[in-house]
C-alpha positions in Angstrom: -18.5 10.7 -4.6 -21.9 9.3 -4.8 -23.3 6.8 -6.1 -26.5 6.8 -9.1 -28.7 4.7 -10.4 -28.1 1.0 -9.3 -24.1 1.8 -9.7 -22.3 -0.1 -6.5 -20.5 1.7 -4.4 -17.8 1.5 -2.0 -17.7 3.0 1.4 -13.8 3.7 2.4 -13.5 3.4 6.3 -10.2 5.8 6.4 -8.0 6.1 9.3 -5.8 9.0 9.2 -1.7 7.9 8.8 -2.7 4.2 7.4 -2.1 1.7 4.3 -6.3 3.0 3.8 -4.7 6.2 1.2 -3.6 3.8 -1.2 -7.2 2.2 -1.7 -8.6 5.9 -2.1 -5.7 6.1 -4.8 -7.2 3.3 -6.7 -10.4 3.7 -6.7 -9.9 7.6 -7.8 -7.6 5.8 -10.8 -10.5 3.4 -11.5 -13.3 6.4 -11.0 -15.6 3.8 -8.2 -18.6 5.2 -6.6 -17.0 6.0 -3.3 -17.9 7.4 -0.3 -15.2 8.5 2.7 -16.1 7.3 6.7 -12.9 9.1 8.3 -11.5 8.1 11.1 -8.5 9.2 13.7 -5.8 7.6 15.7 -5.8 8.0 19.4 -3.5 9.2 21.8 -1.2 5.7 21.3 -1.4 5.8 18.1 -4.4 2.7 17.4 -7.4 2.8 15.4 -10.4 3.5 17.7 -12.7 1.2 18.9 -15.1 2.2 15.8 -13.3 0.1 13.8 -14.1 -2.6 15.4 -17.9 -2.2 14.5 -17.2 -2.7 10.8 -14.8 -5.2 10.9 -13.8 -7.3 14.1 -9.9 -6.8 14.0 -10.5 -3.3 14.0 -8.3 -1.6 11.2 -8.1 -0.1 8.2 -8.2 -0.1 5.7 -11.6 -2.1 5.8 -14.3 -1.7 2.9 -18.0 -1.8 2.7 -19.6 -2.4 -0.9 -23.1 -1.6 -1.2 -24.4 -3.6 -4.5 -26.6 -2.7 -6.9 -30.4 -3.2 -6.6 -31.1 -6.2 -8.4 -33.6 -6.6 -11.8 -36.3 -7.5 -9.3 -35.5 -4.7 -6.9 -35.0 -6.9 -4.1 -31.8 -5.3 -1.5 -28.9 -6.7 -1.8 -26.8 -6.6 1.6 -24.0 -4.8 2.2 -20.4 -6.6 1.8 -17.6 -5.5 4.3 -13.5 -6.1 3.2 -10.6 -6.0 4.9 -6.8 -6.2 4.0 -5.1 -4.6 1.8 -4.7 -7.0 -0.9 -8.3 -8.5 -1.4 -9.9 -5.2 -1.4 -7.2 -4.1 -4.4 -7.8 -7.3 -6.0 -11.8 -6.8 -5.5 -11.9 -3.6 -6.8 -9.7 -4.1 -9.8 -11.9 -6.8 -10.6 -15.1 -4.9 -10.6 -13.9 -1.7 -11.8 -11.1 -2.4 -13.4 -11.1 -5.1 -15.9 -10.1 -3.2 -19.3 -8.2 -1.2 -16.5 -4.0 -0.4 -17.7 -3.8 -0.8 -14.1 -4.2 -4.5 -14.7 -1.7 -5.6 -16.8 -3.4 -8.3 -19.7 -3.2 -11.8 -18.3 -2.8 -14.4 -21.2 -0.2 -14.1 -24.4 -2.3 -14.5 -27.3 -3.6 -17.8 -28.3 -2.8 -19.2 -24.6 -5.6 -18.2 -22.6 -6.4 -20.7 -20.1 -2.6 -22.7 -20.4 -0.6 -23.3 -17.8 2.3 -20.5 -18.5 0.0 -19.2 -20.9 0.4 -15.8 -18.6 2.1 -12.5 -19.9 5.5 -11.9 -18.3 3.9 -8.4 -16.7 0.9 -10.5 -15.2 2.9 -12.5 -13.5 5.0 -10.2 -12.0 2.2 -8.0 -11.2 0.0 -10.9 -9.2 3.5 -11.8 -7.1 3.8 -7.9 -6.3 0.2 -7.9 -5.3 0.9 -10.3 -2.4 4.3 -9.5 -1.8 3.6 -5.4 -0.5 1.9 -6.9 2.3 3.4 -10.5 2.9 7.0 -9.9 2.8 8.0 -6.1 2.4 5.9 -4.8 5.2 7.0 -6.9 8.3 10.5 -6.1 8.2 9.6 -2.1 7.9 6.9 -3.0 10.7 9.6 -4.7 12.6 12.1 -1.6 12.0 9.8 1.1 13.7 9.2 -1.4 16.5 12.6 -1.6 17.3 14.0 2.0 16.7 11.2 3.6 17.7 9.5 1.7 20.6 12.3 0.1 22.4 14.4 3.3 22.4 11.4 5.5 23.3 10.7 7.9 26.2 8.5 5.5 27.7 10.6 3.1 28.2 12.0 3.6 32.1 15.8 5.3 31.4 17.0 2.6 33.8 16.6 0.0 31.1 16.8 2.0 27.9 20.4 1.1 27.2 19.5 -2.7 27.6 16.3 -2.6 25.2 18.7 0.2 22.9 21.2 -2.4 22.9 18.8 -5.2 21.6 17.2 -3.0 19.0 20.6 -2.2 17.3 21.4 -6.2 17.2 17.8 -7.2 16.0 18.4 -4.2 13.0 21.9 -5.2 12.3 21.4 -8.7 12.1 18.0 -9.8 11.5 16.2 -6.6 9.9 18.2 -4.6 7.7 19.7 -7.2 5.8 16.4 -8.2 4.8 15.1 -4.7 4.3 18.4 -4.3 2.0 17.5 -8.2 0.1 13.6 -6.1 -0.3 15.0 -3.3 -1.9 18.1 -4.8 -4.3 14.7 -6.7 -5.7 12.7 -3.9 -6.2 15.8 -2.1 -7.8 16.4 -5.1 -10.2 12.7 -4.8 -11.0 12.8 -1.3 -12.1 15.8 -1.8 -14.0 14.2 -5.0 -16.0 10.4 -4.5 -17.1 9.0 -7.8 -18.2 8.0 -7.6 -21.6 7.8 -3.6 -22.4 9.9 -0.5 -20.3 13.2 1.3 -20.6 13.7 1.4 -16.9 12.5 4.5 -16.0 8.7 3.6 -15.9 7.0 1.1 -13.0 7.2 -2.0 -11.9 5.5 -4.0 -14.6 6.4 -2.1 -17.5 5.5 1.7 -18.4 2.9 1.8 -17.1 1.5 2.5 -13.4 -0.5 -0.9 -12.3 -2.5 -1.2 -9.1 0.7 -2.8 -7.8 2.8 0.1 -7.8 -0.2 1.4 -6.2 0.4 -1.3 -3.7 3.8 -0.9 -3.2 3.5 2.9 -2.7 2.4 2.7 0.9 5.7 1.1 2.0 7.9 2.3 0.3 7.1 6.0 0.7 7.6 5.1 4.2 11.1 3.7 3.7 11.6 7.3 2.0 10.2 9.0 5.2 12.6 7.4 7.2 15.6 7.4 5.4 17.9 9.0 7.4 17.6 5.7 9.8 18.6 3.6 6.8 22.5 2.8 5.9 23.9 0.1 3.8 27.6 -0.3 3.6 27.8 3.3 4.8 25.4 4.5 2.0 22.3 6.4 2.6 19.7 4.3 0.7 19.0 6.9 -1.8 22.7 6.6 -3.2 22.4 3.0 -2.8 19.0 2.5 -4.7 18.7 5.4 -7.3 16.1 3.8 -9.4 13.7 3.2 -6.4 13.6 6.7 -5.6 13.4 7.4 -8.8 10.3 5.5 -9.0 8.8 7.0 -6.1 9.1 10.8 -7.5 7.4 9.8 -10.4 4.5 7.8 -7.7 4.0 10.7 -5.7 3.3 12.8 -8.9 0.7 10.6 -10.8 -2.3 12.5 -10.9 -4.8 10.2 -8.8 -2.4 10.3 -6.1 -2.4 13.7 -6.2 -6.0 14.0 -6.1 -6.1 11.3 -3.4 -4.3 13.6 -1.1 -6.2 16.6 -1.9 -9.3 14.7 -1.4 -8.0 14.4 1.9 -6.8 17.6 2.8 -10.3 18.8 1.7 -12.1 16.2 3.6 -9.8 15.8 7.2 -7.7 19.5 7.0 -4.3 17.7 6.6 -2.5 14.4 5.2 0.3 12.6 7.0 1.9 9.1 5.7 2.6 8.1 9.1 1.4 8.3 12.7 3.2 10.2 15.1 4.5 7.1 16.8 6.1 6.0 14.0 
C-alpha cells in the first residue's frame, strides 16, 4: 500500500513464521498506509542479521513510521518500533481512535475518574499486555523443552537425560500454567464485560486489536495441540469455547486478507518456523 499526500506511513519489517502477521492484520483492519520489507529465517531458525540494522535486538516485528511533511514542509525523521504491544498500541492510536477495535474508554459522564473506565476497556488494556507478558513465555518455554531438548541435535548419548528433564519442566512447571492461561481465556469468552452472548471475542462482540493480539499465540497452541493433554483431555475437548474463538479469528476478513497479502507478496504463509 502506498502512501499519498502527507498521509504517514508505516513500513512493516516482516519476518516469515513470526508474531510480525498480526501487525499486518491490524493495520489492514485499520486501512494504514503500509508498506511490506520481507524478511526470512535462516538455516537455525533466527532472524537475519538485517534485522539488526533497523532495530538493535534484531527481530520482528519492528516498525518504521515515516510522518507526514509538516505545514512548513520541513522532513520529519523517520520513527522505528519494536515489540509487539507498543506498535499495536501506536497504531491504534493513530489510526484507530473511532476504531471498534478499541473498545470506548470512559462510561458516560466519568471521563477522566478513577474507575470511570468501561468494563470492556479495561479488560481490553490488561489483554493488550498480557499476549506478550504472561501467555507467551510459557508456550516459548514449551517448544524449548519439547522441541529442543529432545531434538536430533542433541548427541543420542544424552537425549534420554535432557528427554527426561523436558517432561519434568512440562509436567510440573509449564503445563499447569499453560492450563491456568487457558481456563482464563475460557472464562473470558464465556463472560463479555458489559455486551456478548459468549460466542463473540474477548471484549464483547466485537473483534478488538486484542484478539488481534492474542491470535498469534494462540493459533500456535492450536498448531501444536496434539502435544497438549490436560487430565487426559486433548485441549480442544477441554477448552471448546477457545477453539471456538479461534475458527471464527482465522475467518475475519482482514486476517484473511493479511494472509493473502502474504502469499501474494512471499509465495507461501506459515505460523511457525520449522524449528518450532
Amino acid at each position: 500500500m502506498a502512501s499519498t499526500g502527507n498521509q504517514a506511513k508505516v513500513i512493516l519489517h516482516w519476518l516469515n513464521s513470526s508474531r510480525a502477521q498480526r501487525i499486518l492484520w491490524l493495520m489492514t483492519e485499520l486501512k494504514v498506509p503500509y508498506e511490506i520489507k520481507v524478511y526470512h529465517r535462516d538455516k537455525t531458525a533466527f532472524a537475519p542479521p538485517e534485522l539488526a540494522k533497523i532495530h538493535p535486538l534484531g527481530k520482528s516485528p519492528v516498525i518504521t513510521v515515516i510522518p507526514p511533511q509538516s505545514s512548513t514542509g520541513a522532513k520529519a525523521e523517520p520513527i522505528v518500533l519494536a515489540e509487539s504491544g507498543f506498535i499495536s498500541e501506536y497504531i491504534c492510536e493513530h489510526w484507530g481512535r473511532n476504531s471498534p477495535l478499541v473498545p470506548k474508554k470512559w462510561r458516560d459522564g466519568q471521563e477522566g475518574a478513577v474507575g470511570g473506565e468501561t468494563a470492556a476497556w479495561l479488560r481490553y488494556q490488561y489483554l493488550m499486555y498480557y499476549a506478550e507478558g504472561s501467555l507467551m513465555p510459557f508456550l516459548v518455554f514449551f517448544l524449548v523443552t519439547s522441541t529442543d531438548l529432545k531434538s536430533p541435535q542433541v548427541p543420542f548419548f544424552v537425549r534420554p537425560i535432557t528427554g527426561a528433564i523436558a517432561n519434568k519442566i512440562n509436567s510440573v512447571f509449564i503445563m499447569p500454567n499453560v492450563r491456568k492461561n487457558l481456563e482464563l481465556l475460557e472464562l473470558y469468552l464465556k463472560t463479555p464485560p458489559e455486551e456478548g452472548d459468549g460466542t463473540g471475542y474477548l471484549c464483547g462482540n466485537r473483534l478488538t486489536a486484542a484478539d488481534i493480539m492474542l491470535s498469534y499465540p494462540l493459533f500456535a497452541v492450536r498448531e501444536r495441540a496434539a502435544d497438549f493433554t490436560i487430565d487426559g483431555q486433548s485441549i480442544e475437548a477441554k477448552f471448546p469455547a477457545t477453539f471456538s474463538y479461534l475458527e471464527r479469528l482465522e475467518q475475519e476478513p482482514g486476517y484473511v486478507q493479511s494472509v493473502k497479502d502474504i502469499e501474494a507478496i512471499d509465495g507461501k504463509f506459515k505460523l511457525l518456523p520449522d524449528s518450532a
